[in-house]
N, C-alpha and C positions, 0 to 999 in steps of 0.2 A: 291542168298542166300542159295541155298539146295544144289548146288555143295560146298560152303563155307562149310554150315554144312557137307558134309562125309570128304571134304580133312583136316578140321578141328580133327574130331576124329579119323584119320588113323596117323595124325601128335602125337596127346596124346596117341595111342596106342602103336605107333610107338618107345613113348618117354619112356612105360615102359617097353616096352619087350628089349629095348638096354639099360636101366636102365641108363638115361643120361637126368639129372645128376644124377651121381652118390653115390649120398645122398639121402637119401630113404625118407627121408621128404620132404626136397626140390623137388624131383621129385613128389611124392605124390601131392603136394599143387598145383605145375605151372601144372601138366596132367589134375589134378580136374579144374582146369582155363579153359584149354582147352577143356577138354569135356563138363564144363556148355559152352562156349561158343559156340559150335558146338549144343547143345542142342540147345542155344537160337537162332540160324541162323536159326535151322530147322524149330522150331515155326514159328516163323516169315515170312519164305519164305512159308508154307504152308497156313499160314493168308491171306500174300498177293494174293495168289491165288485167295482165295475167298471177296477179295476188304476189307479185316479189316484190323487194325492196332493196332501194338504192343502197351503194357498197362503198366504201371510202376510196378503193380505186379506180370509180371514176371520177371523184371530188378529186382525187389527186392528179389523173391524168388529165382533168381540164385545166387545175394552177398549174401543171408543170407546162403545158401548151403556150397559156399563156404567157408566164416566165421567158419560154423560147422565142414569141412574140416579141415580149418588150425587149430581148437583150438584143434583137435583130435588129430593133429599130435604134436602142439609141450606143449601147455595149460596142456593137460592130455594127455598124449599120450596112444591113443586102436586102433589098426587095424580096430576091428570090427567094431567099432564107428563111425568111419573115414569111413568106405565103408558101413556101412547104413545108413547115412549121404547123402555120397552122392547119392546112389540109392536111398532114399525115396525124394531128395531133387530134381531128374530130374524126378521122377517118378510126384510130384506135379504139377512142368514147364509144362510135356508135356499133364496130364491132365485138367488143366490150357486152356490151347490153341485149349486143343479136345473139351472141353466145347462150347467153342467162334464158333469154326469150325461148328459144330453140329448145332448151328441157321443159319449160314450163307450160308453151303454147298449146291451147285446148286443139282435139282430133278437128278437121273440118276444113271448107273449102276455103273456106273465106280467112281463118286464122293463118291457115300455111299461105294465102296470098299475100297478105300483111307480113308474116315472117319475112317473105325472099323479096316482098318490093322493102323490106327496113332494110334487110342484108347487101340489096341494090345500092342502095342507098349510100350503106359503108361503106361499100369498097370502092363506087364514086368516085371516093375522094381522094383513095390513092390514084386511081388509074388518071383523072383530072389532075393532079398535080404531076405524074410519069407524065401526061401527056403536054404538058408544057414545057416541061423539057425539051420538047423534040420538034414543038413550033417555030417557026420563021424568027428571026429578032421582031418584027415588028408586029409581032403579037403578044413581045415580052412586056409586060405594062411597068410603067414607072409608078406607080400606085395602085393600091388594091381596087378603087373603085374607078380605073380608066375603064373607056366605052371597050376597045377590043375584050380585053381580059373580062369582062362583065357579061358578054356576051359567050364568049368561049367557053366561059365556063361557070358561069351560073344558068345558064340558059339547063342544062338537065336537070342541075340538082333543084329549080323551079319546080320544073316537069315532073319530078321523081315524088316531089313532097309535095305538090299536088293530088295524085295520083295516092299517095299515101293520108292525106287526108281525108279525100273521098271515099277511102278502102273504111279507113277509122269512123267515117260519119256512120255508111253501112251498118258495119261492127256493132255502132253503139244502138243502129235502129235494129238492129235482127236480136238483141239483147232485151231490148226493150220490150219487143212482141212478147219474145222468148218467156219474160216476163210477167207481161198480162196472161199471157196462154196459161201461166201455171196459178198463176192467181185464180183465173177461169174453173178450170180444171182438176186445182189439187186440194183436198180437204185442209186447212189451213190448220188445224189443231192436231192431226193425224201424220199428214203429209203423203197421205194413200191417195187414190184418185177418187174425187167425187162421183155420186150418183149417173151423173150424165153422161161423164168423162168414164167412168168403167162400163157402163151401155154402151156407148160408140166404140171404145175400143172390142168389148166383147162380140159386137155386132162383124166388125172386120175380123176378128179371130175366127169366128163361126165358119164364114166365106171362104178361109181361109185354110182350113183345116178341119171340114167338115167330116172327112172318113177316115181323122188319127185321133188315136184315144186323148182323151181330155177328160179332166175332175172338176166339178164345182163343188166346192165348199162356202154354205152357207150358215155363218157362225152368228151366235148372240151370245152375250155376257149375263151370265144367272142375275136374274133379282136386281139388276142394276139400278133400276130406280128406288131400291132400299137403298143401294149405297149412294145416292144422292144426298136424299132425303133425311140420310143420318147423317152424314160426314160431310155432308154439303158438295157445289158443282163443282168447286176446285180440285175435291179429291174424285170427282167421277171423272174429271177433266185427266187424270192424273192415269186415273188408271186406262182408259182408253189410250192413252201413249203407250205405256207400257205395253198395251195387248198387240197396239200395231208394229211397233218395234219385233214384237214375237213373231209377229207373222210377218215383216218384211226378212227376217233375219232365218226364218226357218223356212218358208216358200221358196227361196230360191230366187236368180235372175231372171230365168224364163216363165215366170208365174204374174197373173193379172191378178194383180189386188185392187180393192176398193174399202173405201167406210159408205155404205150402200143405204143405210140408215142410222140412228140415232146410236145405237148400239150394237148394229149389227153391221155386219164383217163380209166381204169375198172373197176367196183365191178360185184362182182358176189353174191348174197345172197339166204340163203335159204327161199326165200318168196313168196308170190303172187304177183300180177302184182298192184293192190290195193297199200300194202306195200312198193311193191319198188319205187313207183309213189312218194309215203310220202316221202322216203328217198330223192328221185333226186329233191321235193321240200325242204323239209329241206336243203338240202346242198345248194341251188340254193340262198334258203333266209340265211344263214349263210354269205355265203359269200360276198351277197350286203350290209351286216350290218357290214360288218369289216372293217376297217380301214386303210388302205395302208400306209403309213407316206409316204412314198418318190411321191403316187400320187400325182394329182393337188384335189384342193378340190373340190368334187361332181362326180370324176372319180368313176365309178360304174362297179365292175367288175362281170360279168354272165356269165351261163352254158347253153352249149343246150344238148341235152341227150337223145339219141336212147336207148328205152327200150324194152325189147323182154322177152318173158319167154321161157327154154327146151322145145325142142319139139322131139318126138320121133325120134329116129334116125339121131340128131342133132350130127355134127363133129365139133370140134373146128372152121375150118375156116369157115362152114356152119351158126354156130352161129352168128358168129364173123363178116359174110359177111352181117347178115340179122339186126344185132346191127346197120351196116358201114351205112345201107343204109337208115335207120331210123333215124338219127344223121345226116345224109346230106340232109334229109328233112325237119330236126327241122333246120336248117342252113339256108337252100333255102326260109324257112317260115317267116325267118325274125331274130331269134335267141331268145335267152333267152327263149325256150319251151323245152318240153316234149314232145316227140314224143313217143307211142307205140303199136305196131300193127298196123302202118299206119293210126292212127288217130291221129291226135292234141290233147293234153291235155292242 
């Protein structure tokens, strides 16, 4: 839509500096076409951006633009009229859309630069047609695409949507990284952070908060390759959503999660050993209360969970070895326990 919107107004520029056609109303009326539609592509492609959708009042505030166009050209015929028409008339569209943008625009540096260079942008176009008013006569142009008037005042709004395409290319590459990284990074069936992806971040949290209490919990799903095996991958597929959904929803925002292997699980939270004990029962009892539809009825599905708190001079895989082996005790002990510190819970 935003390549639409500039090849659209290089086409109506295009179509007044070669004055074709060659009847200066006609050409006036079809260029005014073309630049509200170039206007309305850019809106639009800049909405979509941020997930909204075109509204009938800017569909109506472009025909009514242009209406004011064509009645200036042949109705009552006034230059001037005719071009602050239509400046106040794209100047409305694109404030219109800056409005909409303004609630919807993602947190960040680069979205709020794109907001205030679009909002630039709109209000351009009134202070560009205020300020023709107040130029010499002989910068009043007898048609929209004479050299002064071309120069006077499309020379910013060039510069402006330049400026605003280049912000837009950015956008679309820092999106795109944004992208692969998660691709990278996030377990794709889970949506929790892969194996690599929860070590590195785990490794900066260590750094980072090495003498504030912190919990690992180290979860596995009882028996889970019986429930492959019976119910097939789709329903093991199934139920791993489900468990990660539990532990995103009951971990909390401050909590590292991961799917760390095949069926096994990590939080990391900033808590005592007390707290995270509650959490790995909570989840434990969430999940024998849910409901499987594809199980059999009274299939019960449980966690066993090696819990450990930071300990000074703890390295990733040091942690991580001491979580392994508390989780293969809770395993050995029968299942569906808590294991931490090497005691039973």
């Amino acid at each position: 839509m935003l390549a639409c919107a500039f090849l659209l107004y290089a086409s109506a520029s295009s179509m007044q500096i070669l004055h074709w056609p060659n009847e200066e109303r006609l050409n006036t009326v079809i260029s005014a076409a073309i630049y509200l539609a170039s206007i309305a592509c850019m809106a639009e492609g800049l909405m979509r951006r941020y997930c909204l959708k075109g509204s009938y009042p800017l569909a109506i505030a472009c025909l009514l633009t242009w209406l004011a166009v064509a009645y200036f050209c042949y109705a009552q015929p006034s230059v001037d009229a005719g071009s602050h028409s239509l400046n106040f008339g794209i100047g409305t569209i694109l404030c219109m859309a800056s409005w909409q943008i303004r609630r919807a625009r993602r947190a960040g540096g680069l979205d709020s630069t794109i907001f205030w260079v679009f909002a630039f942008l709109s209000c351009s176009f009134f202070v560009r047609s205020l300020l023709t008013l107040a130029l010499p006569q002989y910068f009043v142009p007898q048609a929209f695409g004479s050299l002064a008037f071309w120069f006077v005042l499309q020379l910013a709004l060039v510069l402006t949507g330049l400026i605003l395409a280049l912000l837009l290319f950015a956008a679309s590459l820092t999106n795109m990284i944004a992208r692969l990284r998660d691709d990278r990074d996030v377990d794709g069936l889970t949506g929790l952070w892969n194996r690599r992806s929860f070590d590195e971040r785990l490794e900066r949290l260590i750094a980072r908060v090495a003498s504030e209490p912190h919990a690992l919990l180290l979860i596995d799903i009882d028996h889970f390759k019986s429930i492959n095996d019976r119910y097939g991958h789709a329903v093991g597929d199934k139920v791993l959503r489900i468990v990660s959904k539990l532990i995103q929803g009951c971990a909390g925002s401050q909590a590292l999660t991961g799917r760390v292997g095949g069926e096994e699980f990590a939080i990391v939270v900033p808590a005592g050993l007390a707290e995270a004990h509650e959490l790995a029962r909570r989840l434990n009892r969430l999940l024998t209360e849910t409901l499987v539809s594809d199980l059999d009825e009274g299939h019960v599905i449980t966690l066993s969970t090696g819990l450990t708190m930071l300990q000074l001079g703890d390295t990733v895989s040091s942690w991580m070895r001491r979580a392994d082996t508390l989780l293969y005790q809770a395993k050995r002990d029968g299942r569906n326990r808590i294991v931490q510190q090497a005691a039973t819970a």
